[in-house]
Structure formats: structure tokens, C-alpha cells
N, C-alpha and C positions, 0 to 999 in steps of 0.2 A: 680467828678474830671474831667477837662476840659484838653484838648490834651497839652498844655504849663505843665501844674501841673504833669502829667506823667513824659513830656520828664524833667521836672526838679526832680523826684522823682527816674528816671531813672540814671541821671548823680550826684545825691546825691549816690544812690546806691554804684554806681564805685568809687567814689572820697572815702568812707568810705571805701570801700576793700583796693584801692590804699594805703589810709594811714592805715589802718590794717595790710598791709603785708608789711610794710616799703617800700615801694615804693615812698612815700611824705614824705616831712621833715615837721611838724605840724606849719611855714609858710603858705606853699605852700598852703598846707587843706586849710587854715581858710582863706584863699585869696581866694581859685576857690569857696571855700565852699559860701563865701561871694557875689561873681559873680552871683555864680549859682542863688540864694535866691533875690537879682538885681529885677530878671527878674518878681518875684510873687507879688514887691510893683508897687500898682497905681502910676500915675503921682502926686496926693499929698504924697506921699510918705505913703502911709497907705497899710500895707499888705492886699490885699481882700480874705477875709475867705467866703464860702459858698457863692459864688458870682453863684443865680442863670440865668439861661440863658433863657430866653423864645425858646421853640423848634421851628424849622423851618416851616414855613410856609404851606409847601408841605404834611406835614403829617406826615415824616420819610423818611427814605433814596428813595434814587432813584434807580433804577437797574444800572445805567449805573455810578454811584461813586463809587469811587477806595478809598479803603481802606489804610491809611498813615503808612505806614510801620514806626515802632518805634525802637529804636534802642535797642540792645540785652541786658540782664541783666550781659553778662556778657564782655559789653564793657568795662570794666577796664582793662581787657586782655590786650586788642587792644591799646587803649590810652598807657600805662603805663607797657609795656613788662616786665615778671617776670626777675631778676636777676640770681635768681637760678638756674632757667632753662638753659639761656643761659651761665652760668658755666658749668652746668653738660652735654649741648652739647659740649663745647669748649673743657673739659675732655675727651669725649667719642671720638671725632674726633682723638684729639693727640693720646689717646691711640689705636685705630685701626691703624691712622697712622702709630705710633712705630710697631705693628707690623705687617703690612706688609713689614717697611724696616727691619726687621730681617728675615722676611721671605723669602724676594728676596735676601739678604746677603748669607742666609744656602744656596740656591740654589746654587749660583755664585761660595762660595767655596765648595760643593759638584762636579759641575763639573768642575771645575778648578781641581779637586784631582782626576779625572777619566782617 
């Protein structure tokens, strides 16, 4: 599997969580999903399966090449923020909110009654 066939193996990954966890309307999927898949047909328009590659000429790596950072499995995250999540912070804030302002309220008429 050659470095294009990951990072599309990678952004297949996400796009199926995305739409697993309702995050994509199954539009959307079958468009990126479509985009994505683009990228793995040749210029005749023929998917290349098992397209071997003759190894570099040198031998194998070299010491001084930098390894292609791939992006995370679990960049669905990132792309496509959970909804739930940011409910259940939006809750949590209100509700500290709330009571801190009762909090400083008890104060204010406690000393106000002193």
C-alpha cells in the first residue's frame, strides 16, 4: 500500500465515523466518500489495484529522510466536531454559571441582613 492509498484509507476511515455518528447527512458521505475514491483512479479512468513500484534505486532509506507524518486515525474529531459534546459543555457552563449567580446573590443578601 503506497503513501496516497493510506492517506485515502485514512480520510475513508473518518468520513465512516462522521457519518456513523450522525455527523453527515448520507449526501454528504457519498460526495466526500466519492472525492476521496477520485484520487485512486488512473488517468484512464481505471482504478490501479496492486500497482507495484520498483524500489529506489539507493537501496532503502537514507539516514537523513524525514519520515511523512500521516494524519491521525482519529481525525474525524478534528474535521467534524461531535455535537453532543458541545451540548453537554454548553449545559455544564450554564449550569455553573447559574450557580455561581445564586451564589453571589446568598452572599449579598446575607450581608445586606447583617
Amino acid at each position: 500500500m503506497n503513501e496516497q492509498e493510506r492517506r485515502i484509507n485514512v480520510g475513508l476511515r473518518a468520513l465512516d465515523e462522521a457519518h456513523r455518528l450522525g455527523r453527515l447527512s448520507r449526501e454528504d458521505y457519498r460526495a466526500r466518500r466519492r472525492a476521496l475514491l477520485q484520487g485512486l483512479n488512473d488517468s484512464a479512468g481505471v482504478t490501479a489495484r496492486n500497482a507495484i513500484t520498483p524500489p529506489a534505486s539507493g537501496g532503502g532509506r537514507r539516514e537523513d529522510a524525514r519520515r511523512q507524518a500521516l494524519p491521525s486515525a482519529d481525525m474525524a474529531g478534528a474535521l467534524f466536531p461531535d455535537r453532543r459534546r458541545r451540548m453537554l459543555q454548553t449545559w455544564l457552563l450554564a449550569v455553573v454559571g447559574l450557580a455561581l449567580a445564586l451564589l453571589l446573590i446568598y452572599a449579598v443578601v446575607q450581608l445586606g441582613g447583617s
